[in-house]
N, C-alpha and C positions, 0 to 999 in steps of 0.2 A: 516571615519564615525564610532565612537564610541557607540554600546547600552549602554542606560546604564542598570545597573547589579541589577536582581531581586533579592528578597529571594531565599534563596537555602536550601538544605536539609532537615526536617521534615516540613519547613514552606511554602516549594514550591507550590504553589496554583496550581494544574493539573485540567482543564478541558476535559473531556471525549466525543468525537465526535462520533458519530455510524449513518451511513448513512443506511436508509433502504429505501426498495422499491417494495416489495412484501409481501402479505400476508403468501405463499406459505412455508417462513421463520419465520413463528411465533414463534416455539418454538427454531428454533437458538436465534430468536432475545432476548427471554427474557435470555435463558442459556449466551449471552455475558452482556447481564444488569448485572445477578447475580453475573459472576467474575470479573466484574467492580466495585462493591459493597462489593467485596469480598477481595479487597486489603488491604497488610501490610502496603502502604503508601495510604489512604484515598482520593479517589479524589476530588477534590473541589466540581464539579457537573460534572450531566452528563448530555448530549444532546442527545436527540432522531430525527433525523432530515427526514422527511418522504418526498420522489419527486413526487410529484403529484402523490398521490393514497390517495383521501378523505377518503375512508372506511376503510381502515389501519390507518390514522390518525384519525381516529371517536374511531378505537377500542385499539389502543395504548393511547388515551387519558383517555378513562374509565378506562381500566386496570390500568392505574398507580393514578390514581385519586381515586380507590377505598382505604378508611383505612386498612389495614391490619391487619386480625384478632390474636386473643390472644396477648400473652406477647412480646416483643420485646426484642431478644436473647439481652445477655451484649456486653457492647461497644460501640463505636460512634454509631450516627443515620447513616442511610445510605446517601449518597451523595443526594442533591437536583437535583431532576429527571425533564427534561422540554422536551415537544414532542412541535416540530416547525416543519412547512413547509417547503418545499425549495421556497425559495421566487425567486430564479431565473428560467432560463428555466431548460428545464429537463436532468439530468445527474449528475454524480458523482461528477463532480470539484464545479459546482454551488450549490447541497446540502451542501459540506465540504465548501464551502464560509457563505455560510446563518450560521454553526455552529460557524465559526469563530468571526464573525461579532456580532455573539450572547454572545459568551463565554467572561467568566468573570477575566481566568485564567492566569499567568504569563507565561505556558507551557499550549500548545491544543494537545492533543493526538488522533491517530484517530483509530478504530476495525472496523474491521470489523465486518459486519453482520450475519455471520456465522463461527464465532470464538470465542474461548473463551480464557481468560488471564491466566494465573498461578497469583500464588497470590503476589507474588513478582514484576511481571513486572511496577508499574508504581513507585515502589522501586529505581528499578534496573535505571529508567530514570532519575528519581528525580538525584540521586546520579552524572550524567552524566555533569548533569547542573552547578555543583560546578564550571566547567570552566567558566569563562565567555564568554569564544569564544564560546561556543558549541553554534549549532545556531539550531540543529538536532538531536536527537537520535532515531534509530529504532533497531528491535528489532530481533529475530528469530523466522519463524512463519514453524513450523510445518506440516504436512500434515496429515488427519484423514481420510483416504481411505473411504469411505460409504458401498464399499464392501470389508474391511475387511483388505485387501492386494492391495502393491503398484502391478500393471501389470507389467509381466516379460517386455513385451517390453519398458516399460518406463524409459527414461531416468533419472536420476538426475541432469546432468547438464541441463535438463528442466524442471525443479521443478519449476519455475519460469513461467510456461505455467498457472499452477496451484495456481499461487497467494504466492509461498510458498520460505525458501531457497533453493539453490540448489548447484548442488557440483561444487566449484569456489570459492567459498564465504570462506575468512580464517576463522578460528577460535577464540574465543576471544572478544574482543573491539577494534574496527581497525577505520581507516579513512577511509570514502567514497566518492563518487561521490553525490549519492544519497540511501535515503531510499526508504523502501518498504511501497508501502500506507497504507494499512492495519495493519500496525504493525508499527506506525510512531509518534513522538510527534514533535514540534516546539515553538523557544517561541516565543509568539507573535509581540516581537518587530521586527524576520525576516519577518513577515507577514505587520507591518507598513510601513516597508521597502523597501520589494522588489512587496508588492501587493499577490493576494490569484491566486489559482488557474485557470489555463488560461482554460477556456470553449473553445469547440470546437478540442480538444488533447483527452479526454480518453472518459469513458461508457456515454455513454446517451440515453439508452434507446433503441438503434439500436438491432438489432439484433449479428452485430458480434464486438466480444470478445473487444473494443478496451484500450488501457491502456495508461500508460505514461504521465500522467499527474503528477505525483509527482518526476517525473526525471526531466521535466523541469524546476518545482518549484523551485528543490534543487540547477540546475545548475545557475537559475536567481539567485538566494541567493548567491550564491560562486561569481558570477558577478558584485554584488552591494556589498555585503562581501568580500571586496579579502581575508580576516582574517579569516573568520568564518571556523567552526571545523564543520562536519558533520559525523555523529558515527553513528557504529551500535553494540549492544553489546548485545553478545550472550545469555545472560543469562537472558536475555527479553523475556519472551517464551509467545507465543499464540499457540495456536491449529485450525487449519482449517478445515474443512469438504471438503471433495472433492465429490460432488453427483455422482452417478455413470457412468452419461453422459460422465463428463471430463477424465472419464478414457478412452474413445472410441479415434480412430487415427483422423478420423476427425475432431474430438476435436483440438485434439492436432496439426493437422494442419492448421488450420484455427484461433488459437487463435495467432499460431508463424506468421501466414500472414499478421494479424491483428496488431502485432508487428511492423513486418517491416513499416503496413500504418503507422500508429501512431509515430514512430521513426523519420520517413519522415514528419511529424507535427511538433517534435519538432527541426530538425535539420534546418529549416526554421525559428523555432524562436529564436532560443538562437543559431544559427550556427552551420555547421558540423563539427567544430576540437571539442567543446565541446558535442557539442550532440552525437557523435558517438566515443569519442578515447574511451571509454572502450571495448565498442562491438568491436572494431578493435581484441583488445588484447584477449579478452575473444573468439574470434572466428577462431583466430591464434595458442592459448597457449592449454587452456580448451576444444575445443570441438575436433580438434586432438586425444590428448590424451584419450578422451573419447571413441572415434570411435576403436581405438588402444584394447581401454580395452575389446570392445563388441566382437572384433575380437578373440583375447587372450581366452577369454571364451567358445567364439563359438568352437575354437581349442581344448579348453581341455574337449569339454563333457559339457559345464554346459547350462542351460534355459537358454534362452533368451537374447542372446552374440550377435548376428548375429540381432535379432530383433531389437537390441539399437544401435547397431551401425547404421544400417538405418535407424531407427528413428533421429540420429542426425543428418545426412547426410540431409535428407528429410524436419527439421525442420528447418537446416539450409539455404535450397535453397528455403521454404516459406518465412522466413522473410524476403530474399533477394527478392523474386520476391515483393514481398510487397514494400519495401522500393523503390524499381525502379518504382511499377507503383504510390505508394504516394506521388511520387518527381514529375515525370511528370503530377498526379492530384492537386497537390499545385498550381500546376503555373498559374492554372485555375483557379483556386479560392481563394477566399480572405483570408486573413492570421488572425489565430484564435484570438478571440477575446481576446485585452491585457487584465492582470490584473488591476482591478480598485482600490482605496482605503479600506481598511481593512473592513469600516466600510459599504460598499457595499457590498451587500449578493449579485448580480450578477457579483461580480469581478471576471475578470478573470485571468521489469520484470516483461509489471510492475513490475520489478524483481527489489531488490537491487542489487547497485553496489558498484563494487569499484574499484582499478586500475588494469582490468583485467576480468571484469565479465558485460552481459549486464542490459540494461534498467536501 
């Protein structure tokens, strides 16, 4: 099954997706409109996609409805801006459906809500698409501590707790498994193809952390694509906010358990050789090594060696007890809802990966 091959390069038409869902996020949410608006490659438009929170879509809709006063600095006009509901139920994969469904674009890009882009990133994507296999590009998304500094105890190989990359991930423009949500584009003919995001796998609105919704997307795409190329390249930068919560261990334990549920989601849909060979490697090769290095520090005098090394020991026996009890809670209940047609807004590491690293 052959796509066929869009525009590429300066004519690449990118739509811009940004899921919101809290007021609580207003001033992230305009600071990610503005480096969206802010790019060396123009994005075609941009979606504002609100899940069920009327009064943030009341005041997301005035805000950008108002003219804007004085002159209009030189240059293109900004991207046409549209705020939509999530027209399915509530959660993260069904907003990113209702954006898709809506988008006008050759490539749909998605940010987060509390990120912001460098002004190259949807450059750096555009350029990616010149293959025609690429079916994917994501990007590298940074971390912005809220208080200042990463926590001595805090891993990097769980950078990935945190929405962010983390240490695993090569360096460069490499082949992956899957991208990172928040920092992802696709062109839409993967989405004709293999259907939008599966409701019922990541956030919606629960209380705990759950993710992996854009793992199993990419692994259905490599599924129905046996061809397709899925990239991540590094010089895709966003910037993340980490609120000072996620710095805390309970945090961080409960987001890696919430892993393991969620893992155990997709390894039921798209199969365990493909759902889990990365996390194999990645939990064999990488976090070893890691625990090694906390050790090694601990030994020679320095902060927080002995803290990370049990942090990874720790995060790694949550995701696993997760994984064990989401395998035996699947069995019980009915398996997430499939993806529907592109043009259905309820179709259905979060870390990146790739041959060697989880989610």
């Amino acid at each position: 099954m052959t796509p066929p091959r869009p525009a590429v390069g300066p004519d690449l038409r990118i739509s811009v997706v940004i899921c919101v869902h809290t007021e609580d996020r207003w001033e992230d949410i305009l600071a990610a409109v503005a480096s969206v608006r802010a790019q060396s490659h123009p994005a075609h438009e941009l979606l504002l996609v609100v899940d069920h929170h009327q009064r943030l879509l009341d005041r997301l809709t005035e805000h950008f409805a108002r003219a804007p006063g004085g002159a209009r600095p030189p240059g293109p006009p900004p991207a046409p801006l549209r705020v939509l509901a999530n027209a399915g139920p509530r959660g993260l994969s069904a907003g990113r459906n209702t954006g898709i469904a809506a988008a006008d674009g050759e490539v749909i890009a998605f940010l987060d809500d509390d990120a912001v882009a460098e002004r190259d990133w949807l450059r750096h994507f555009a350029a990616a698409y010149a293959d025609p296999a690429v079916m994917a590009v994501g990007g590298r998304t940074e971390p912005v501590w809220e208080s200042g500094r990463r926590p001595l105890w805090f891993p990097e190989e769980f950078d990935w707790v945190v929405g962010c990359t983390y240490r695993g991930l090569p360096a460069g423009k490499v082949r992956v498994r899957n991208v990172l949500g928040g920092n992802a584009s696709f062109r839409r003919v993967a989405f004709d193809l293999a259907g939008g995001f599966t409701t019922g796998i990541g956030r919606d609105g629960d209380r705990r952390p759950l993710g992996c919704e854009e793992t199993e997307l990419c692994i259905r795409i490599s599924q129905v694509l046996p061809d397709a190329v899925l990239l991540i390249d590094d010089r895709a930068v966003i910037h993340h906010r980490v609120p000072a919560e996620r710095r805390r261990f309970r945090y961080f334990r409960g987001r890696a358990y919430a892993e393991g549920l969620s893992k155990a989601l997709v390894a039921r849909s798209v199969g365990a050789r493909d759902g889990l060979a990365a996390e194999r490697r990645h939990t064999v090769r990488v976090l070893p090594a890691g625990v090694l290095r906390g050790v090694r520090d601990a030994l020679l005098g320095r902060p927080g060696g002995a803290a990370r090394a049990g942090a990874i020991v720790a995060g790694a026996a949550a995701a696993a007890g997760g994984y064990a009890w989401g395998t035996v809670r699947a069995r019980a209940k009915p398996t997430p809802l499939p993806p529907g047609p592109v043009d259905d807004p309820a179709c259905g590491p979060a870390a990146a990966a790739h041959e060697g690293a989880p989610a």
